[in-house]
C-alpha positions in Angstrom: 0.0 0.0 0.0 1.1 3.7 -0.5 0.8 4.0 3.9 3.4 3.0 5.8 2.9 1.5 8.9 2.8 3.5 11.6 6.2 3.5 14.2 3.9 1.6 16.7 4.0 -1.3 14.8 7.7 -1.7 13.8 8.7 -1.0 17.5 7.9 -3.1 20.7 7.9 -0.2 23.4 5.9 -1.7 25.3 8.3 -4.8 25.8 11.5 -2.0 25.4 10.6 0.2 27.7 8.2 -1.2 30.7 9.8 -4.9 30.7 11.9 -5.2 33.5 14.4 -7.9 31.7 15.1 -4.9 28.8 18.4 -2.8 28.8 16.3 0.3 28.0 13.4 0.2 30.9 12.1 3.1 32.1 11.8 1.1 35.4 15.6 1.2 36.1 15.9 5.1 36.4 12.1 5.6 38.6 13.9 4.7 41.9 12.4 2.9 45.0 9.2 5.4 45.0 8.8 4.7 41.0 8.9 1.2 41.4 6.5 1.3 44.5 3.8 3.1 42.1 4.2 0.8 39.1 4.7 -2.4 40.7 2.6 -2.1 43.6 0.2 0.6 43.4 -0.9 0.2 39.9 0.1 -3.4 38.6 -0.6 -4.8 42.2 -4.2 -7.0 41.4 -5.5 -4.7 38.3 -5.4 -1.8 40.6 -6.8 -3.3 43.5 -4.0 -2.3 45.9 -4.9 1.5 45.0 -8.8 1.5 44.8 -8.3 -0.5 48.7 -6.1 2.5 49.4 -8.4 4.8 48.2 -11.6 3.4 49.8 -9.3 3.4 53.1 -8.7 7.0 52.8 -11.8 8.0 52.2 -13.5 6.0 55.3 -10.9 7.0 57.4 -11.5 11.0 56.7 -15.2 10.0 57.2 -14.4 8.3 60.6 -11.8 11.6 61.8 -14.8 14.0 60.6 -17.8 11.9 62.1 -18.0 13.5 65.7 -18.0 17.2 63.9 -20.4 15.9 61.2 -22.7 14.2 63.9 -22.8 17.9 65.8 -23.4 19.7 62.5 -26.5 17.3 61.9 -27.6 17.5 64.9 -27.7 21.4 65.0 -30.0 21.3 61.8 -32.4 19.1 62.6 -33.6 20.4 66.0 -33.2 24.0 64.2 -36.2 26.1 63.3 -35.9 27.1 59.8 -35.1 23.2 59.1 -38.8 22.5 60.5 -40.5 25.4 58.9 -39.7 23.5 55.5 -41.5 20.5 57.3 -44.2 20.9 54.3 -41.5 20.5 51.2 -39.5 17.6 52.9 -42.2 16.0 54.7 -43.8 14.4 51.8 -40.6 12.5 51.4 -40.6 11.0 55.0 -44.3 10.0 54.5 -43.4 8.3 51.4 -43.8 4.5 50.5 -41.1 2.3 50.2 -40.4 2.2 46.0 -39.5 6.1 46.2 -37.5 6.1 49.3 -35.7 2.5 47.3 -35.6 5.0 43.6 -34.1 7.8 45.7 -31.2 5.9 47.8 -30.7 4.3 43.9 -29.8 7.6 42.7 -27.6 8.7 45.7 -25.7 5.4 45.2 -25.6 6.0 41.6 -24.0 9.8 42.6 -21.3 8.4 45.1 -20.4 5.6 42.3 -19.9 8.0 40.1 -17.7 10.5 42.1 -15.5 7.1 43.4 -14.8 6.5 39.8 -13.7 10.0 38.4 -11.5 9.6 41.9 -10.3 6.0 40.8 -9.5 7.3 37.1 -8.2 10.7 37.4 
C-alpha cells in the first residue's frame, strides 16, 4: 500500500521500555518510589492495591470527621428554619417504600460515580 505503517508497529515499546528484563526500561531510572507506584500501586491485582487505598482514605476521613459531622446534623435538625420546611420535605418522609428505594438508587448512583472519576483521574 502507499501507507506506511505506523512506528507503533515496527517497534515493541511496550516490551522496550516497561519490561523489567530490557536494557532500555524506564523502570531502572524511577527509583524505590517509581517502582512502589508501578509495581505495587498500579500493577498490584489490576489496581486493587490502589482502589483499597483509596476506599481506606476515604473512610478514614469519614471516621476523623464523624464527631464534627454528627454535631453539624444535629444542630440542623432540631433547628427552626429546618422545621419550617416541614411541608417541602415531609412528603418525602411519609413516602412508601419504591421512592424512598428509587431515591437511595440515585444517591448510590451519585457516590459511584464521584469514586470513579477519583479512581480514574
Amino acid at each position: 500500500t502507499k501507507v506506511e505503517p505506523m512506528w507503533h508497529s515496527r517497534y515493541s515499546i511496550l516490551k522496550s521500555w516497561f519490561a523489567d528484563e530490557s536494557e532500555f526500561s524506564m523502570l531502572q531510572h524511577v527509583g524505590v518510589k517509581g517502582f512502589l507506584v508501578s509495581s505495587v500501586l498500579l500493577d498490584g491485582g489490576n489496581g486493587l492495591v490502589l482502589r483499597s487505598l483509596l476506599i481506606m482514605t476515604v473512610l478514614s476521613v469519614i471516621i476523623t470527621l464523624m464527631p464534627l459531622l454528627e454535631f453539624i446534623v444535629g444542630r440542623i435538625i432540631v433547628s427552626a428554619p429546618f422545621w419550617a420546611q416541614w411541608t417541602t420535605w415531609g412528603r418525602v418522609v411519609r413516602a412508601g417504600f419504591p421512592l424512598k428505594l428509587l431515591l437511595g438508587q440515585l444517591a448510590w448512583k451519585g457516590v459511584a460515580t464521584t469514586f470513579s472519576k477519583l479512581e480514574n483521574n
